[in-house]
DRENGU-290510 format. One line per field, with one value per residue (C-alpha): x, y, z; residue in three letters. Coordinates in pm, 1 decimal, decimal comma. Layout:
<lumtis>
xx [X/...]
yy [Y/...]
zz [Z/...]
res [ALA/...]
</lumtis>
This chain:
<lumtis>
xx [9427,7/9057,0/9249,6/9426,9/9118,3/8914,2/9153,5/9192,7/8809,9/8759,6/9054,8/8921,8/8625,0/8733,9/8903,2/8655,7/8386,7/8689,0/8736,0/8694,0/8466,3/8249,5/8251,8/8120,3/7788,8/7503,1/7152,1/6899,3/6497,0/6283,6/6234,6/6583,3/6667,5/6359,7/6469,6/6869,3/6653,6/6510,8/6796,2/6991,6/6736,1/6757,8/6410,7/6359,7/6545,6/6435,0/6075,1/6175,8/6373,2/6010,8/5836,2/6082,9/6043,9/5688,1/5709,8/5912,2/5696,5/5398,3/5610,2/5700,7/5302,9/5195,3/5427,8/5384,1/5482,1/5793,2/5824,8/5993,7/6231,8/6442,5/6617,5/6653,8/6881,6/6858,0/7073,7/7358,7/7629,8/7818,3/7995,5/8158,2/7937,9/8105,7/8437,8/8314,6/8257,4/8049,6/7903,1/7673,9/7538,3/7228,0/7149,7/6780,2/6739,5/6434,5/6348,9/6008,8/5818,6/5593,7/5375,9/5130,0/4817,4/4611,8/4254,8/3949,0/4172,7/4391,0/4694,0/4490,0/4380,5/4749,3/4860,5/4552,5/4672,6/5052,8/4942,8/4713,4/5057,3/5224,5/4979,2/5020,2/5346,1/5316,6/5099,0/5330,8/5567,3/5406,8/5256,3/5647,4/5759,7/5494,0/5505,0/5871,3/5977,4/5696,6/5858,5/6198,1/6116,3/6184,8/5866,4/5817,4/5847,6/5655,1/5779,4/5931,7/5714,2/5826,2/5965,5/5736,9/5911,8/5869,6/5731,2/5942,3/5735,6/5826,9/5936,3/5673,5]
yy [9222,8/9264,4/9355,6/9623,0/9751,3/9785,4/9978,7/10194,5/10224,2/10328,7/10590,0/10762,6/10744,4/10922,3/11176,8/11301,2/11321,4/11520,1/11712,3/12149,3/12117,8/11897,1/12027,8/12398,3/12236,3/12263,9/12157,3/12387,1/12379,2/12516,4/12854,9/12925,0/12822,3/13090,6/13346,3/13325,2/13304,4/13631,7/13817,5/13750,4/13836,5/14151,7/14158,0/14180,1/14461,0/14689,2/14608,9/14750,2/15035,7/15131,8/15080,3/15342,2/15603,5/15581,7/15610,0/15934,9/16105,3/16034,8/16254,3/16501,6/16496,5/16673,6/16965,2/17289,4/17384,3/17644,8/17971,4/17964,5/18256,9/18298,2/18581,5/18568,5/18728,4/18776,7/19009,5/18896,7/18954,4/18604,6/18734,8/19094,2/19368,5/19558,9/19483,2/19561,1/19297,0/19422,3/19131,2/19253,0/19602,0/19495,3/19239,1/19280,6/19097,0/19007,4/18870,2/18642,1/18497,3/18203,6/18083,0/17729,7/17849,3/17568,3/17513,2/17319,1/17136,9/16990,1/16893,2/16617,7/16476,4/16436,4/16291,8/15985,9/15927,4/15875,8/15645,2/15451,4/15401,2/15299,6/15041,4/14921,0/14913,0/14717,8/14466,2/14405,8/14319,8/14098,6/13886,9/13894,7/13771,4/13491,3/13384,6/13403,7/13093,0/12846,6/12994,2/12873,6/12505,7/12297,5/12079,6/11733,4/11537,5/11218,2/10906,2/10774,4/10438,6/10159,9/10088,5/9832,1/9540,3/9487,2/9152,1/9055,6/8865,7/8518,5/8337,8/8035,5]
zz [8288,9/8437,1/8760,5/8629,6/8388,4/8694,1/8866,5/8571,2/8547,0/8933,0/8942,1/8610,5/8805,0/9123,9/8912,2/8701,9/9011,4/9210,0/8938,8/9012,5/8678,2/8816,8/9178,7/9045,0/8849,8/9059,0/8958,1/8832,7/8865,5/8617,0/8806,5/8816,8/8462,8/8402,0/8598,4/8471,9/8087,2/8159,5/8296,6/7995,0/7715,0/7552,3/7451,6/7828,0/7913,9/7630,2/7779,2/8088,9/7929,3/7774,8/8112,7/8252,8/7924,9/8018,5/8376,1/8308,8/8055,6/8313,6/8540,9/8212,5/8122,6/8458,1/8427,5/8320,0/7992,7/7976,1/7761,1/7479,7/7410,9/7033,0/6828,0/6511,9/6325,6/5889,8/5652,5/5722,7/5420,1/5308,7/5036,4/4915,9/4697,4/4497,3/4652,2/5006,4/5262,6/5575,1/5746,7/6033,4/5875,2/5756,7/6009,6/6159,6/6503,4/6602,5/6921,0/7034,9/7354,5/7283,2/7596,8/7520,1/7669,7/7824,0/7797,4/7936,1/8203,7/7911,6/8144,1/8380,4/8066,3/7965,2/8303,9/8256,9/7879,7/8017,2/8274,5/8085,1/7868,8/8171,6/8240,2/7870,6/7864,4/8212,4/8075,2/7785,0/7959,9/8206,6/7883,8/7751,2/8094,1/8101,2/7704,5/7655,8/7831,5/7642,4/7324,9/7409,2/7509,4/7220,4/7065,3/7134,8/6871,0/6798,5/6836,9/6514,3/6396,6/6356,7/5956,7/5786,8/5647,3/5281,9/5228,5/4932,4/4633,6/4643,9/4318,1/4175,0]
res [UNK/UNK/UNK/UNK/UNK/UNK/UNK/UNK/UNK/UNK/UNK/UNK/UNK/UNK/UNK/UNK/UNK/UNK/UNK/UNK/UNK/UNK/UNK/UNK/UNK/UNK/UNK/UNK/UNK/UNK/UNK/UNK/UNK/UNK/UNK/UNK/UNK/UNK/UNK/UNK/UNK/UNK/UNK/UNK/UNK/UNK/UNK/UNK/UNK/UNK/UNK/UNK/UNK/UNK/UNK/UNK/UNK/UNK/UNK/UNK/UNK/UNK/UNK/UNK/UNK/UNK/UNK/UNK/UNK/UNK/UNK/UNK/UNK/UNK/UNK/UNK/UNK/UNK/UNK/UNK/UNK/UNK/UNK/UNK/UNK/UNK/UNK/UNK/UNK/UNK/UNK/UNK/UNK/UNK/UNK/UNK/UNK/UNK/UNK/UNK/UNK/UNK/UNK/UNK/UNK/UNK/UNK/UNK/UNK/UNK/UNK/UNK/UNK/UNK/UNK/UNK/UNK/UNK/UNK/UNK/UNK/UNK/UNK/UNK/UNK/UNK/UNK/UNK/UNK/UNK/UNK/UNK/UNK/UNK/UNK/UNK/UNK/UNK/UNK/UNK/UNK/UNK/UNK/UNK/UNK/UNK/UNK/UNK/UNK/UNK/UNK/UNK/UNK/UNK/UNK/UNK]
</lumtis>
């Protein structure tokens, strides 16, 4: 019986360390579970989703502003008067050109304001990055103590 047990014993052995389950586990350090930790958290990714916004309206903050053209168009008839329905006969179309006039070197200033948001948003991240991690390792807990014993009163 121990003969057979044993044998039983080694070949479950053999089998579960030949296994393809246990052949694709690999050990991981703490920088890769870290790194793997970070690729996978959302909170992550939206950081550096912001760093880019910012990056692009540093670009956006340096350029020129464009004119703006419209036409507008008023008196136009919805519904029939006095059993006549002309839609476009009193419409009045008015066009306009608006231009944002800079001042006192205003556009410099605006380029230094969206980089020091860069940099924020840079910084943010990097504290994310570094603080995330300690958040995610569980607490240690104290060791339990040891129960008292109850000293039981002793019948006189």
């Amino acid at each position: 019986m121990t003969r057979t047990f044993r044998f039983l014993l080694l070949a479950s052995f053999v089998a579960s360390a030949l296994s393809p389950i246990s052949l694709c586990q690999t050990t991981l350090n703490w920088t890769q579970i870290r790194d793997r930790m970070l690729a996978a958290n959302s909170t992550v990714a939206a950081g550096q989703t912001g760093i880019e916004e910012s990056r692009a309206s540093e670009i956006t903050a340096l350029l020129r502003p464009n004119p703006q053209f419209n036409l507008s168009a008023d008196g136009l008839q919805v519904n029939r008067y006095n059993g006549v329905w002309r839609p476009v006969s009193g419409v009045v179309l008015t066009p306009g050109v608006s231009y944002l006039i800079e001042r006192q070197q205003k556009r410099p200033l605006r380029g230094d304001s969206a980089r020091l948001a860069t940099s924020g948003a840079l910084s943010d991240q990097e504290d994310l990055k570094r603080n995330l991690p300690s958040r995610l390792v569980p607490p240690t807990f104290p060791c339990r103590r040891p129960r008292r014993r109850c000293s039981w009163p002793s019948k006189t």
